[in-house]
PAZAPA-4460 file (N, C-alpha, C; in steps of 0.05 Angstrom, whole numbers, plus 32768, in hexadecimal, padded with zeros to 4 digits):
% residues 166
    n_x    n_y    n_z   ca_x   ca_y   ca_z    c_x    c_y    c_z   seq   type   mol
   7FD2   93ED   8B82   7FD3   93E3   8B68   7FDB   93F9   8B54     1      X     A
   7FD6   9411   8B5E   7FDC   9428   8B4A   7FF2   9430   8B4A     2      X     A
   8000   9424   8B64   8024   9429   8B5A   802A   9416   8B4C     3      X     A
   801F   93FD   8B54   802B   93E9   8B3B   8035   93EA   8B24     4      X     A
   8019   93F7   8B22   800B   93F3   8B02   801E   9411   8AF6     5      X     A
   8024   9434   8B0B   803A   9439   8B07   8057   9435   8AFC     6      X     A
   8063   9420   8B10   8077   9419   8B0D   8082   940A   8AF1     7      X     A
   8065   93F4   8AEE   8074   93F1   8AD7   806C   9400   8ABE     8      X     A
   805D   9411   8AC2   8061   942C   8AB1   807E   943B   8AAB     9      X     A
   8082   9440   8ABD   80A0   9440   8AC0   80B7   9438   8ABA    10      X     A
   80B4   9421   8AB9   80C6   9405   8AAE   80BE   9403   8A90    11      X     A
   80B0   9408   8A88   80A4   9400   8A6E   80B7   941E   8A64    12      X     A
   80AD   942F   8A70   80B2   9450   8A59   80D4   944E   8A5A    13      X     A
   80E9   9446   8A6E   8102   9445   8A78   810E   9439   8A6B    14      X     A
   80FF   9415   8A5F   8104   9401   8A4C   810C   9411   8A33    15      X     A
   80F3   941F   8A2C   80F0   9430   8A09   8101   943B   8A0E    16      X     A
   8119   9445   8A1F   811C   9464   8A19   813C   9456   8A18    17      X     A
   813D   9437   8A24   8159   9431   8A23   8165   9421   8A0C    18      X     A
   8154   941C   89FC   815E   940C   89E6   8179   941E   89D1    19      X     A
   818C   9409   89CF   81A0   940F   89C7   81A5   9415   89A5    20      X     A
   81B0   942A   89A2   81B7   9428   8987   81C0   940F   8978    21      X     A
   81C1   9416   8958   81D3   93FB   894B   81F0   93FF   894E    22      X     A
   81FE   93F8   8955   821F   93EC   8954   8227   9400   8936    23      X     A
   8243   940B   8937   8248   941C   8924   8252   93FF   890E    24      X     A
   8254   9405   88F5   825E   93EB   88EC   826A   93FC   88D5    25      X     A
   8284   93EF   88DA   829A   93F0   88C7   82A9   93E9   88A9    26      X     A
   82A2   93EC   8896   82A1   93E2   8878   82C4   93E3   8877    27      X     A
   82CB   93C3   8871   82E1   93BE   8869   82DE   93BD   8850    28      X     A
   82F4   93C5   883B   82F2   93C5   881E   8314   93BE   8815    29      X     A
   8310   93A2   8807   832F   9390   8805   832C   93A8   87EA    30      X     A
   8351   93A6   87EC   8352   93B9   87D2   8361   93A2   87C6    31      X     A
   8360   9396   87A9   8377   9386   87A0   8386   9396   878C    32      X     A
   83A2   939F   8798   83B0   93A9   877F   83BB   939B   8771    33      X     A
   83BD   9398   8757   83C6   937F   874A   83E4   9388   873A    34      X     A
   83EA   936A   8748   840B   9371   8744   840B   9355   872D    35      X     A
   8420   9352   8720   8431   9341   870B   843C   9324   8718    36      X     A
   8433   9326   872E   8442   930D   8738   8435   92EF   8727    37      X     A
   841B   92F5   871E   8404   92DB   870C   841D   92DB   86FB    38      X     A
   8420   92F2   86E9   8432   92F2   86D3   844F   92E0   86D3    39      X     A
   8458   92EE   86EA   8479   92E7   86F4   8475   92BD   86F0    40      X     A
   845D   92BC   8702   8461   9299   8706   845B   928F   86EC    41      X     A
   8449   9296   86D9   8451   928C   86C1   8461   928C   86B6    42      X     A
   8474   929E   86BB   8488   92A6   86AF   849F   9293   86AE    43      X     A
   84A4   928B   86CB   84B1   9279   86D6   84AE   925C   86CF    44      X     A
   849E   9255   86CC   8484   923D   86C7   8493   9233   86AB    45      X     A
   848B   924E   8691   8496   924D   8678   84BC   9249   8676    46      X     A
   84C5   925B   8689   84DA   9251   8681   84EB   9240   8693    47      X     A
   84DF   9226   86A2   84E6   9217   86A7   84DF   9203   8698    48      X     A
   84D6   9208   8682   84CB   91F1   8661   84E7   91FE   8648    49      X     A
   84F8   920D   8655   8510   9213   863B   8524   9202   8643    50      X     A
   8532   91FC   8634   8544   91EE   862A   8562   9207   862E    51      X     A
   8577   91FC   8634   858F   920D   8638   8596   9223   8632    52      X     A
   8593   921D   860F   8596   9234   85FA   857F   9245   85F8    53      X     A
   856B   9237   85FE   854D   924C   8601   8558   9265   8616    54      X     A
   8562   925C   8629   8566   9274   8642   8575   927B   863E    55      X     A
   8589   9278   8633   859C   928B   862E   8590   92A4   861A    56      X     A
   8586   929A   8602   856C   92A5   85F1   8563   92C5   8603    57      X     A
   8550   92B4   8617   8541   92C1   8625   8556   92D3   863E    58      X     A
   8572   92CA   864A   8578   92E3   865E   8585   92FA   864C    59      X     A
   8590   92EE   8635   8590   930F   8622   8575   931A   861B    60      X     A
   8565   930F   8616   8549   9320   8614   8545   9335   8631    61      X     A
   8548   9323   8642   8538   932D   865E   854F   933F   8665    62      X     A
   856C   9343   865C   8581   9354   8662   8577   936E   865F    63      X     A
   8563   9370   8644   8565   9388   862F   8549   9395   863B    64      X     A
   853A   938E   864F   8522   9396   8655   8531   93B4   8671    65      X     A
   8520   93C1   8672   8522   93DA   8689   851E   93D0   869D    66      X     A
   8534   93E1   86B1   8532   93D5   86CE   8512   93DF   86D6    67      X     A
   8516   93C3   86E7   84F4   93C1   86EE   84FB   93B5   870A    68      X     A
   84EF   93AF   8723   84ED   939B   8733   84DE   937E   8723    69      X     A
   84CA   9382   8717   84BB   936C   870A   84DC   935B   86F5    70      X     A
   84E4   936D   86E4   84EE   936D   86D2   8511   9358   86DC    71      X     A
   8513   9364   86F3   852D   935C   8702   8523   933B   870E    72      X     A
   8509   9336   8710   8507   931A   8722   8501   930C   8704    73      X     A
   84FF   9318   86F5   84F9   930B   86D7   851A   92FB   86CF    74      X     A
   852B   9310   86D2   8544   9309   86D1   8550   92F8   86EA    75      X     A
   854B   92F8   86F8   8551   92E9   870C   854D   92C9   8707    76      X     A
   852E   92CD   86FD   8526   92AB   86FF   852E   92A3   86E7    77      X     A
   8537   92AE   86D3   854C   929D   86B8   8563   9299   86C3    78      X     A
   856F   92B1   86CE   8592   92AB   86DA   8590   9289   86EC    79      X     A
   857D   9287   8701   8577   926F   870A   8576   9258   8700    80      X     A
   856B   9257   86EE   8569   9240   86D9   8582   923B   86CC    81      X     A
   858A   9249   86CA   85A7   923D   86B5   85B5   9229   86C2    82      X     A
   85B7   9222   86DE   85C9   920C   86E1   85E5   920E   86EE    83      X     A
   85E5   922F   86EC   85FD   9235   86E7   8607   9242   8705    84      X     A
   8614   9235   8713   8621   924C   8732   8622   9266   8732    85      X     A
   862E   926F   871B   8632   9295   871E   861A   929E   8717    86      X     A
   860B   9293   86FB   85EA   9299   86F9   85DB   92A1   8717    87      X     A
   85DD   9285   8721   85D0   9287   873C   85D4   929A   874C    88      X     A
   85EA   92A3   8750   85F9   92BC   8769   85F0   92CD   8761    89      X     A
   85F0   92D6   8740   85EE   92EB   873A   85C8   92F6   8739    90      X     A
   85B3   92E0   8734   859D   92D8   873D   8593   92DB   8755    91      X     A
   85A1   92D2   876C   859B   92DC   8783   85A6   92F3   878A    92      X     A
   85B5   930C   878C   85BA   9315   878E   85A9   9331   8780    93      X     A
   859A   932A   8763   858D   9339   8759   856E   933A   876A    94      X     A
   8566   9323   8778   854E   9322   878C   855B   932B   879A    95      X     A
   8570   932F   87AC   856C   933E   87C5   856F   9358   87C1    96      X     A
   8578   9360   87A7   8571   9385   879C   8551   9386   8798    97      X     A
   8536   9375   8796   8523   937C   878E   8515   937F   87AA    98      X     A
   8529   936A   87C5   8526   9369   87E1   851F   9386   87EC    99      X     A
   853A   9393   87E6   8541   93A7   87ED   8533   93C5   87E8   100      X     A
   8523   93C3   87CE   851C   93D9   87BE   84FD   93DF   87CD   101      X     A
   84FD   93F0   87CF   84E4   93F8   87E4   84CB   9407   87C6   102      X     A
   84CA   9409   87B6   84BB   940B   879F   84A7   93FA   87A9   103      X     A
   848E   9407   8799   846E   93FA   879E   8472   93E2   8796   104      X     A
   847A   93DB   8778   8476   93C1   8772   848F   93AE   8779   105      X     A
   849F   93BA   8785   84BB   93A4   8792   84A9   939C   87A9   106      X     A
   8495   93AB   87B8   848F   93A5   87CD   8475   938A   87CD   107      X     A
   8467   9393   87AF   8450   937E   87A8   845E   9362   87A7   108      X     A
   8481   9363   879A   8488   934F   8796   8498   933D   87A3   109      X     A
   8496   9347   87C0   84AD   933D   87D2   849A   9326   87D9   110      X     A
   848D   9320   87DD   848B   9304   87E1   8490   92DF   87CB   111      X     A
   848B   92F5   87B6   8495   92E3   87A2   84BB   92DB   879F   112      X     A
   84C4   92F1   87A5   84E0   92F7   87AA   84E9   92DF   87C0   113      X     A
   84DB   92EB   87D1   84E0   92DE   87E8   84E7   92BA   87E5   114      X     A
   84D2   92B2   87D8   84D1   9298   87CE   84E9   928E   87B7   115      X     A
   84E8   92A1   87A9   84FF   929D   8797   851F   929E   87A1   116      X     A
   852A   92AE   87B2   853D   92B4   87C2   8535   929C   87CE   117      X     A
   852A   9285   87D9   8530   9275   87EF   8533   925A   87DA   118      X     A
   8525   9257   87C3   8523   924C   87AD   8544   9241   87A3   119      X     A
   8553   9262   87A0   856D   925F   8791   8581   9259   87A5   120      X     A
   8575   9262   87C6   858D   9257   87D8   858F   9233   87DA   121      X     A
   857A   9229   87DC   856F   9211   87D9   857D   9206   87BF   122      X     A
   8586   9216   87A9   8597   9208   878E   85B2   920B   8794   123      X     A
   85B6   9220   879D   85D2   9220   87A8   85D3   920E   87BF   124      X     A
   85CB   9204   87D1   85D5   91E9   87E3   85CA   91D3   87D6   125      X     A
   85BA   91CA   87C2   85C6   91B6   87B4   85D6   91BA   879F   126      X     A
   85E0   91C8   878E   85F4   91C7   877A   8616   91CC   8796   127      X     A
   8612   91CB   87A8   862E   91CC   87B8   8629   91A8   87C1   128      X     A
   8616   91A8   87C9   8613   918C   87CC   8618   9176   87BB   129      X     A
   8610   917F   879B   861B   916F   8786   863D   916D   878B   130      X     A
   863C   9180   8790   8660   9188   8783   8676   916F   8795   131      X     A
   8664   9173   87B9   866E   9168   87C7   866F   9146   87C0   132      X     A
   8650   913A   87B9   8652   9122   87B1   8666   911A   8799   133      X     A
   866B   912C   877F   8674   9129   876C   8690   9122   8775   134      X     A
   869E   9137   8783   86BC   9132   8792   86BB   911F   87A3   135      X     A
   86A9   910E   87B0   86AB   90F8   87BD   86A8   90E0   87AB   136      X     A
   8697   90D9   879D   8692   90C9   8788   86B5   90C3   8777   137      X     A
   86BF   90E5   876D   86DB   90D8   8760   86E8   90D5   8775   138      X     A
   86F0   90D2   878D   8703   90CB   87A7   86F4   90AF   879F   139      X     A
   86E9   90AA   87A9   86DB   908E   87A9   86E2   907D   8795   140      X     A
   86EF   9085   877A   86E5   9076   8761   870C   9073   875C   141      X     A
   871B   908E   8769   8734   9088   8770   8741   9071   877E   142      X     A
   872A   9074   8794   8736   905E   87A9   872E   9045   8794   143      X     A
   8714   903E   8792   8710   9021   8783   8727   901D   8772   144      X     A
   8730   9032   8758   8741   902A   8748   875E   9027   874F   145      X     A
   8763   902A   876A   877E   902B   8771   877C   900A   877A   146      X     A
   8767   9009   8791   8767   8FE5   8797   8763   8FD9   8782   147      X     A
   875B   8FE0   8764   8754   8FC7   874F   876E   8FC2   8742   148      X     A
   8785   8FE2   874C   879F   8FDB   873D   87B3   8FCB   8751   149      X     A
   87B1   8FC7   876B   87B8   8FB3   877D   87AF   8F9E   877D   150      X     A
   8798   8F95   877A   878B   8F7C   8776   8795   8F71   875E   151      X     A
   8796   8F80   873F   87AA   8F82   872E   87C7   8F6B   8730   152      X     A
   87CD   8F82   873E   87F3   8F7C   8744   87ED   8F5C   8758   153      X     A
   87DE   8F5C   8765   87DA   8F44   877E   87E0   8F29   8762   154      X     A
   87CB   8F33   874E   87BF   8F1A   8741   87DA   8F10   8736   155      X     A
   87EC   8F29   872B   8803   8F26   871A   881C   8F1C   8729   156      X     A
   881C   8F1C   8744   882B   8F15   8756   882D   8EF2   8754   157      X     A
   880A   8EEF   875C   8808   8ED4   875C   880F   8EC2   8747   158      X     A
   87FF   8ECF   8735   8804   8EBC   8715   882D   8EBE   870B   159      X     A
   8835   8ECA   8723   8854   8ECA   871B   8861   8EB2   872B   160      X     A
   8850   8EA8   8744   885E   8E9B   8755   8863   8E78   8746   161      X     A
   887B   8E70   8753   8876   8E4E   874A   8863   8E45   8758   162      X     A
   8859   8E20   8744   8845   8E1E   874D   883D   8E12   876B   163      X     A
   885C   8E0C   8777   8857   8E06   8791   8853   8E13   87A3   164      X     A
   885F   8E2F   879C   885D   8E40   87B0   883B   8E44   87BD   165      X     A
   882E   8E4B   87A3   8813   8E4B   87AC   880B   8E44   87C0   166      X     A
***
């Protein structure tokens, strides 16, 4: 009995001696650096409530501001709005310079970019798409008026014939 009672003497002191530390634990800490992008979408927001002459207004304002990455997608999203094909090219083309620019805040803002660049390609295949319906519509409106000037001549044919012929 007195090894028993030993043993688990033994077992008991072996138990104490094996208990494990706590687990190291690791403190994550989100950093938010705050970038302009809140700003930019209002921005956008507002001047998709101008009127033609308003933006025009506003891309000489936004011309006269310092190159900025912020400052360039500012310009970008008025050039877009105008309506206008070369606006547009010249709009996208200014996002894929803010693409390109490896600067802290070009980099905060490439995802906004990102969206915008897919935004203006998306205007450019429908304004080609207009163009295409527009040129089909007058082919179309050719052809009708050419059969309404044969149908025309048909009527003037008939109303010429005698009346037996009919």
């Amino acid at each position: 009995m007195k090894n028993k009672i030993l043993l688990l003497a033994c077992c008991a002191l072996l138990a104490a001696c094996t208990t494990q530390p706590p687990a190291p634990t690791a403190t994550i800490t989100l950093i938010h650096a705050p970038s302009n992008i809140d700003e930019l979408l209002a921005y956008n927001a507002q001047l998709r409530k101008m009127s033609p002459s308003e933006l025009g207004r506003e891309l000489s304002r936004v011309n006269g501001y310092p190159a900025s990455p912020s400052n360039t997608v500012r310009r970008a999203m008025v050039l877009s709005l105008t309506r206008d094909a070369i606006d547009l090219a010249k709009a996208e083309a200014q996002l894929w310079n803010v693409m390109a620019d490896n600067s802290v805040e070009a980099e905060k803002l490439k995802p906004l970019v990102q969206l915008l660049v897919g935004q203006c390609a998306d205007l450019r295949r429908l304004a080609d798409s207009a163009e295409k319906s527009a040129v089909q519509v007058k082919e179309a409106q050719r052809k009708v008026d050419l059969l309404n000037d044969k149908l025309e001549a048909l009527k003037n044919i008939e109303r010429t014939l005698p009346a037996g012929a009919r």
